[in-house]
N, C-alpha and C positions, 0 to 999 in steps of 0.2 A: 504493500500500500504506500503512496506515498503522503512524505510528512506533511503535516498539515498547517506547520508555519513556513514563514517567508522572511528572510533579512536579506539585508542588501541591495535589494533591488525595491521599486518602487509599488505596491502592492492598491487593489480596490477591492470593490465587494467584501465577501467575507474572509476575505486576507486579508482585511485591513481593521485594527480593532478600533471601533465605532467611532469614539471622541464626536458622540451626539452633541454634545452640551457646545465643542468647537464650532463643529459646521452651523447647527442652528444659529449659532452669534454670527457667523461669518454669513450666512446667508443674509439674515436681517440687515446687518451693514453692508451689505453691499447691495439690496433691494433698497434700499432707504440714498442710494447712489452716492456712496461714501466711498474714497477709497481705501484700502488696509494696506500696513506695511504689519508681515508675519518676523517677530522675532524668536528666537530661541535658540540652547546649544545645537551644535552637529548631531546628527543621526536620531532626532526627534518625531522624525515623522512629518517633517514640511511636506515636503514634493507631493509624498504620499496623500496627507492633507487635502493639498489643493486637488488636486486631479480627482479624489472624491466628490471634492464640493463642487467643481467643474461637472460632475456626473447628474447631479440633483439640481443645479442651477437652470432653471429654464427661463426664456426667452431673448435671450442673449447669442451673440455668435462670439464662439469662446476662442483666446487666442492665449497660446502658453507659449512662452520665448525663453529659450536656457539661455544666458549670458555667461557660463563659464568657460567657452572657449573662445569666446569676441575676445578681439586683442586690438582692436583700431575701430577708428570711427567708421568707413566705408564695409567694414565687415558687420559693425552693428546697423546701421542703416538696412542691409542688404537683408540680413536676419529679420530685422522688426517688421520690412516692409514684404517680403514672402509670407511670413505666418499670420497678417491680418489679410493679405490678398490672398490668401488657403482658405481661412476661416469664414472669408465674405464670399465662398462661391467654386473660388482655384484660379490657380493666377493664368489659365485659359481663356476664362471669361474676361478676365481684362484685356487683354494683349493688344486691342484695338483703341484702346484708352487711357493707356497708361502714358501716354507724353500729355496727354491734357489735365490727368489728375495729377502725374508727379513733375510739374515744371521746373526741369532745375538745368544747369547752364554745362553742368559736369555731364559724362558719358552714363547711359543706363542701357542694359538691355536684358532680353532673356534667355536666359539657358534653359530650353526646351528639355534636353536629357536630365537633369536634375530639380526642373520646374521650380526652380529659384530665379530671383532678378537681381544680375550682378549690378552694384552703382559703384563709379570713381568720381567723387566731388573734392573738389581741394577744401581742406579743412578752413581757409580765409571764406570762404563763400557762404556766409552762415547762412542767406537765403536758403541755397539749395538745402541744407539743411534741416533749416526751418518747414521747408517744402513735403522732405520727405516724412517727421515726425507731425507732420498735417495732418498725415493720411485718413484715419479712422474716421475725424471729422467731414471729409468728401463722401464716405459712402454711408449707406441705408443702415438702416436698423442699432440696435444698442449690443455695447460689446463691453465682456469684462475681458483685459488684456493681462495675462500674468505675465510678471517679468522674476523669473525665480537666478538664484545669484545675482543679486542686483548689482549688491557692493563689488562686481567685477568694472562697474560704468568708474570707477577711479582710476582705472587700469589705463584709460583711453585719455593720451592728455596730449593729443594736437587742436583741441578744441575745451574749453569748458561746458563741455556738455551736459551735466545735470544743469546748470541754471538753463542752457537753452529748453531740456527737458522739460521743466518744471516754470519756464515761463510758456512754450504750448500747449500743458497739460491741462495748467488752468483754465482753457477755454472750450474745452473740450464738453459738449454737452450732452453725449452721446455714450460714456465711454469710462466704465468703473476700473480702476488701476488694485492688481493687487502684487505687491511687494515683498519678494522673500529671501530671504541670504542665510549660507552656512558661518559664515562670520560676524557674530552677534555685537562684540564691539563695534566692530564700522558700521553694520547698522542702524547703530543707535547714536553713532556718530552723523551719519547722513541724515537722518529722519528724527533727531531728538536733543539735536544741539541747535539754538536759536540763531547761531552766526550762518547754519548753511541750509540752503536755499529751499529743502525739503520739507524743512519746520513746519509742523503741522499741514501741512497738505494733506495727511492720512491719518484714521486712525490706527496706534500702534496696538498691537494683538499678542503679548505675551504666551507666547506654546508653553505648558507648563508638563509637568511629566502625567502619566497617568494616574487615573486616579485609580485606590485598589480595589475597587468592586467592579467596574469595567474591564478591569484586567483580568478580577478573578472570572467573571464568565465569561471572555473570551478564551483563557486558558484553557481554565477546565472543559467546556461545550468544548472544544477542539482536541484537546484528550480524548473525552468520553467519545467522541463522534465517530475516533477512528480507530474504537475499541479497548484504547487502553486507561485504567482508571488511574485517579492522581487523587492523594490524600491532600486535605485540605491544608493541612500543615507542612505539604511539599509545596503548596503553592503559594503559601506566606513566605516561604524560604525564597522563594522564587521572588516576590517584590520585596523582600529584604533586602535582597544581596543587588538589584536591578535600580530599586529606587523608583521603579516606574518608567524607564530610562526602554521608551519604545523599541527602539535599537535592540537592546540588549536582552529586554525581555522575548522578543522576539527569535532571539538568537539563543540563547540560555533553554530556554524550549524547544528549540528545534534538536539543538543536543539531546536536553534530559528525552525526548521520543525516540530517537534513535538507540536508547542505552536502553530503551524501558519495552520496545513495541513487543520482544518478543514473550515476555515474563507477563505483560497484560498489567503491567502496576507501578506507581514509579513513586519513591519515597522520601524523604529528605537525604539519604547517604548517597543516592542517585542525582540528586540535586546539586551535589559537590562533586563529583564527578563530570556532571557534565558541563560547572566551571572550570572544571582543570582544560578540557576541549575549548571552552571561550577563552580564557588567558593565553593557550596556546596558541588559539588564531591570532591573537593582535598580538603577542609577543614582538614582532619583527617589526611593524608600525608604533611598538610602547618605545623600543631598544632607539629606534631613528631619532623618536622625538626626544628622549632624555639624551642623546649623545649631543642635542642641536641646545642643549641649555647650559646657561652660566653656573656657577658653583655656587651660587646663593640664591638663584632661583633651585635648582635641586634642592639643597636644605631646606626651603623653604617647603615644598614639595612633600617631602618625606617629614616634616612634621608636623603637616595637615594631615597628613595619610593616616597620622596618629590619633586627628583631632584633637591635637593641643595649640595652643597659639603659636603664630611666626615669632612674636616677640621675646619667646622664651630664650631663641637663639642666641648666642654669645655674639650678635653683629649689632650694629648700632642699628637704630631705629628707622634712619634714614636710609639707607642699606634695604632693610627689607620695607620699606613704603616703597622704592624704587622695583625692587624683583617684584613686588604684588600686582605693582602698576603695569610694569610689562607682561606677568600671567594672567592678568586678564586682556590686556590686548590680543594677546595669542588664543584668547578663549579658554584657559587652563584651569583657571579660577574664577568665583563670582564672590559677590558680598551680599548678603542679606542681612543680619544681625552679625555675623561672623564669616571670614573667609570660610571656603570650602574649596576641592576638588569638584569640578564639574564632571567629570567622566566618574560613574561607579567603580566600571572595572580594572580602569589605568588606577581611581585609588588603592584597589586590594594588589592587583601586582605590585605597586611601591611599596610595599608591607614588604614583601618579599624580595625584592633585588636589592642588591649589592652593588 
């Protein structure tokens, strides 16, 4: 039989565990013609997220845009304007039309074999520019546009292009924005610092982890479903050690099924077991990231892992306000009432490496 969870890839329907309480919020705000910027750590369940609520959104022509491999302005232009000429029809239907909707002074045309429209505008030409982030506003009907990796548009600097962004967005009346990034600092950098141009234009949507009674019947119903039973107290183990940490929880289950499917039962010493399999996987991406840090971010690091404070450490104060400051830019750490590790499972391998 096969397993009946999903990590790593982008999951819908009933591979995807429900976050009812999300989508209805998400729904409501963006019927109400708001637009949202999604924040939260890595491996939360964004993507997955949207393309849910992209499922159950009706009357909308839905357009989803990855920006993590755009690397230039002519490459994002090229991206944003294929996947709303997909969404509004197929960029077939245009092809007759398209020098009077997209006027711009630079070269356009299309590539029929891969049904994209390549543009080269010189980055001085902010018209043309301006021209091609028009677009949605020329055609018919209302669109929610996702732009997931957003905070890759910093990457692109032969133009200031968020302010041109966000000075066409506004005018836009046709056309709900929603905003998502795996790097929650810049995020909140972009969309929640008043000096940069994003400020408030959206409302911000904090992804928080699951909550454990959705977890537990997702878990368990997917257990039981594919005949094997889970004690209730394997599956408290299970968001103990997860935290609720979509990713993880995901993935932690998908192991303890494979250790358990043939026995028909899976217990908490199965439960640690099939951490040993999770640690193993990210072993080689834990080893990358601790070789890439300073010697007082590590300390710092390993005596969170403890849950005791950084200040315990024999370095000045100023010293570790400095490494906190750079683990959370890197996403490594958050603050709520006290630092934490934001990874569940990078916290318990730091227990354990040397």
């Amino acid at each position: 039989m096969e397993n009946p969870f999903k990590f790593g890839m982008v999951v819908r329907g009933s591979d995807f565990c429900d976050r009812e309480k999300e989508i209805s919020d998400l729904i409501q705000i963006v019927n109400s013609g708001m637009s949202v910027t999604l924040i939260s750590p890595r491996r939360y369940g964004k993507t997955s997220l949207i393309i849910n609520l992209l499922d159950r959104l009706d009357g909308y022509k839905k357009v989803y845009i990855d920006l993590m491999s755009v690397v230039s302005l002519n490459a994002f232009l090229e991206k944003y304007s294929t996947e709303i000429l997909n969404s509004a029809g197929g960029l077939k239907k245009f092809v007759s039309k398209l020098n009077s909707m997209i006027k711009i002074t630079g070269k356009m045309s299309l590539d029929i074999g891969n049904l994209n429209l390549e543009i080269d505008v010189d980055p001085r030409a902010t018209d043309d520019v301006e021209n091609v982030i028009e677009l949605p506003a020329k055609l018919d009907g209302k669109f929610v546009i996702v732009m997931d990796e957003f905070q890759e548009i910093m990457n692109i600097t032969e133009i200031d292009l968020i302010s041109i962004l966000r000075k066409k967005f506004q005018f836009f009346q046709n056309t709900v924005f929603i905003f998502s990034g795996s790097k929650s600092s810049i995020m909140r950098e972009i969309f929640a610092n008043p000096d940069k141009p994003f400020y408030r234009f959206s409302q911000i949507y904090e992804l928080q982890n699951l909550e454990i009674e959705e977890s537990r019947k997702f878990v368990m119903d997917k257990f039981r479903s594919s005949g094997v039973e889970i004690e209730n107290d394997a599956f408290k183990k299970i968001y103990e050690i997860t935290n609720g940490h979509a990713y993880y929880l995901q993935a932690l289950s998908y192991h303890l099924w494979f250790l358990t499917k043939d026995r028909k039962k899976a217990e908490i010493p199965d439960v640690y077991a099939a951490l040993k399999k999770v640690i193993f996987g990210e072993k080689a991406a834990f080893e990358s990231l601790w070789d890439g840090l300073t010697p007082n971010q590590k300390r710092i690091l390993k005596v969170l892992s403890r849950d005791l404070s950084p200040y315990s450490l024999k370095i000045s104060a100023g010293s570790v306000n400095r490494a906190l400051e750079s683990l959370k830019k890197i996403d490594l750490v958050e603050r709520n009432d006290e630092f934490r590790i934001m990874d569940p499972i990078f916290k318990i391998w730091l227990k354990s490496y040397e």
